[in-house]
matplotlib code that plots the C-alpha trace (Angstrom):
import matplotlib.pyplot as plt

x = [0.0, 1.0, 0.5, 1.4, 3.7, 5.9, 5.1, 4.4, 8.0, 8.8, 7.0, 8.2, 11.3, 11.4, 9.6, 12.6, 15.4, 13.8, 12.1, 8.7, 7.5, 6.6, 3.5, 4.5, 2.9, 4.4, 2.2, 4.2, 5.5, 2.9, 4.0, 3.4, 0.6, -1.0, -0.8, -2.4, -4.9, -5.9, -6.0, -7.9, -10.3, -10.6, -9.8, -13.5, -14.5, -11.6, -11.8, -8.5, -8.7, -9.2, -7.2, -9.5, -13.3, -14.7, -15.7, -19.2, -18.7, -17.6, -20.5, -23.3, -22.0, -22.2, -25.3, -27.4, -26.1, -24.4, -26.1, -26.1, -23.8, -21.3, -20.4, -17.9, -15.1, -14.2, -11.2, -9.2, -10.7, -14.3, -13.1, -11.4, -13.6, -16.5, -14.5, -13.7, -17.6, -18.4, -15.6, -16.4, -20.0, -19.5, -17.3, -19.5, -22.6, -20.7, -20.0, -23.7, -24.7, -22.6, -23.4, -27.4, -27.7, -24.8, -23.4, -19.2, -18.7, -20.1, -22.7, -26.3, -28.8, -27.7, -24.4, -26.5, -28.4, -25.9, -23.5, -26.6, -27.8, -23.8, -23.3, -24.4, -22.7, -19.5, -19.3, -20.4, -17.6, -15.1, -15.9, -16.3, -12.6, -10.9, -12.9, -10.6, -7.7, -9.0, -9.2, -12.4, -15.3, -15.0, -11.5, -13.2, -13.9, -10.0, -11.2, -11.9, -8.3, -7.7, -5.0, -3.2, -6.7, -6.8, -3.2, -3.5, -6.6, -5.5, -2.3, -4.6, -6.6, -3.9, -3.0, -3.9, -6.4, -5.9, -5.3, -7.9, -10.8, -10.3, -12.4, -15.0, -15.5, -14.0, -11.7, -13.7, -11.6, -12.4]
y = [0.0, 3.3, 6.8, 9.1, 6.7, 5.9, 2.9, 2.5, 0.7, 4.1, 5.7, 3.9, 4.1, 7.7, 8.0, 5.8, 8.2, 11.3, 12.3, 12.9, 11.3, 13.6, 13.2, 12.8, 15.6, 18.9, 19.2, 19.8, 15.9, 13.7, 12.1, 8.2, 9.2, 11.3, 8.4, 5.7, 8.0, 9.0, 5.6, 3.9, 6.7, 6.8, 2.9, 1.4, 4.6, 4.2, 0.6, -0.3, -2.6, -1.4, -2.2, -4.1, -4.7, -2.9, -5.1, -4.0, -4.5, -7.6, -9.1, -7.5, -9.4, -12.6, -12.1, -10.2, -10.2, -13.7, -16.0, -19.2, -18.0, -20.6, -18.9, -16.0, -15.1, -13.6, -11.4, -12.2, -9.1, -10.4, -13.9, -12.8, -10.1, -12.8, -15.2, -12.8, -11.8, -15.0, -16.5, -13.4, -13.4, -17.2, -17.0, -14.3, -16.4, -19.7, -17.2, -16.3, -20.1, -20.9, -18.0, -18.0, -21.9, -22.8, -24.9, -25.4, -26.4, -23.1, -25.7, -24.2, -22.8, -19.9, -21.1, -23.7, -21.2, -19.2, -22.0, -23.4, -20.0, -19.5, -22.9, -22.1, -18.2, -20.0, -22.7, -20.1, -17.7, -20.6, -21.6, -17.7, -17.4, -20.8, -19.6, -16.4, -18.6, -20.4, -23.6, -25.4, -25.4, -28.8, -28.1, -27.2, -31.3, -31.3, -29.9, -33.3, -34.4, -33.8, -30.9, -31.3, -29.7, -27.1, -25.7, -26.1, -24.4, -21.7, -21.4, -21.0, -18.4, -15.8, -15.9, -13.1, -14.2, -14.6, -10.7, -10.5, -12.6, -16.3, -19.2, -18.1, -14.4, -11.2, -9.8, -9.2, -6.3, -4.4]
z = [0.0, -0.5, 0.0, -2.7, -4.2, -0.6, 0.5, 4.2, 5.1, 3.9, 5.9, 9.0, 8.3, 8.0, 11.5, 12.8, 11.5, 13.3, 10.1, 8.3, 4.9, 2.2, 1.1, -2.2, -4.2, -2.4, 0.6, 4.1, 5.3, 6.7, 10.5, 10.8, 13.2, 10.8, 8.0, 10.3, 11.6, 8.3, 7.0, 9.8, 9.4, 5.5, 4.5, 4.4, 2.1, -0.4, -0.5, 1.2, 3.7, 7.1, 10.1, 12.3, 13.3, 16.7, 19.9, 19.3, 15.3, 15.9, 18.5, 16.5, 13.3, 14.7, 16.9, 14.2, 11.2, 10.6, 13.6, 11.8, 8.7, 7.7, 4.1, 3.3, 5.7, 9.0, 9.7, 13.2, 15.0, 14.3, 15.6, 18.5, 19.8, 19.4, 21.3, 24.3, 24.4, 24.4, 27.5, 29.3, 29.5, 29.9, 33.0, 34.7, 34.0, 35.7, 38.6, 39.3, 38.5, 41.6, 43.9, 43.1, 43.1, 45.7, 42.7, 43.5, 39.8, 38.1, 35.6, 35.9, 34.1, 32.6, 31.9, 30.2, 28.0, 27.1, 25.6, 23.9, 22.7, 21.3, 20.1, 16.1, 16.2, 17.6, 14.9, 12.2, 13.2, 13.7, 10.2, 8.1, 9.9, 8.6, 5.1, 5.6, 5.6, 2.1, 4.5, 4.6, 7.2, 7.9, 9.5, 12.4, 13.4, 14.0, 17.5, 18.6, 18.8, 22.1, 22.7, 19.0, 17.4, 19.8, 19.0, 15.5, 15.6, 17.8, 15.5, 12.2, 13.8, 14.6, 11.4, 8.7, 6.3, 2.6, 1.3, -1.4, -3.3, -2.6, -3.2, -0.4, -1.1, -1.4, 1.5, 4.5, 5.5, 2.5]

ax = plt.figure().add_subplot(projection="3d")
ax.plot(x, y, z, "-o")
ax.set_aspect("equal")
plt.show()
């Protein structure tokens, strides 16, 4: 990507000797802060990709828009933010399980309903991210290996998706 013509290592860089970039067409140099600020703010409109989905972006996509969506991808913000909501609420949930039913192992009912009510969303977003990683759905059943799935999983899903169109849509971050 650039700006101008300077590519962002350029950019950098010049930040990193004590400079500023020039913009590239004669207006006064542009500071790093200025070029991320001004393309976190301006990248969804111009059709660059954009840095990263919101917390509430993220939870409203797979609670409203995409509940039971297992087709086109999911960048690793919408993933992760998903998956915080989701072990947050579900920890606080186990927590008043135990308190209001005197339950030492956290298991009650609204721990119940909450994993039941995020079973499909989970699965959906576990599956639009692997998708994002041109990897089929059906990767997902690698879970079931006890601890090897997990880390393999885990390892796929910090990774950065496949930049542009791949076989299961267009770029989710553009």
């Amino acid at each position: 990507m650039t700006i101008s013509g300077a590519p962002i290592t350029t950019i950098r860089n010049a930040e990193t000797a004590g400079c500023k970039a020039m913009a590239g067409d004669g207006r006064d140099p542009v500071s790093t802060e200025e070029f991320i600020d001004h393309y976190q703010n301006n990248a969804s409109t111009q059709g660059e990709p954009s840095i990263m989905m919101s917390f509430s972006e993220a939870v409203g996509t797979c609670l409203k828009e995409k509940y039971v969506n297992f087709n086109n991808r999911a960048p690793r913000s919408e993933y992760w933010w998903f998956a915080l909501f989701a072990w947050g609420a579900a920890i606080a949930l186990s927590v008043l399980d135990s308190l209001i039913f005197n339950n030492p192992s956290g298991y009650g009912i609204f721990s119940t309903i909450w994993g039941l009510a995020l079973l499909l969303p989970s699965i959906g977003v576990g599956v639009r991210r692997l998708h994002d990683l041109d990897k089929s759905g059906w990767w997902l059943l690698i879970s079931f290996i006890p601890i090897i799935g997990f880390i393999i999983l885990v390892f796929w899903f910090i990774q950065q998706g496949t930049r542009g169109q791949n076989r299961f849509g267009a770029d989710p971050l553009n």
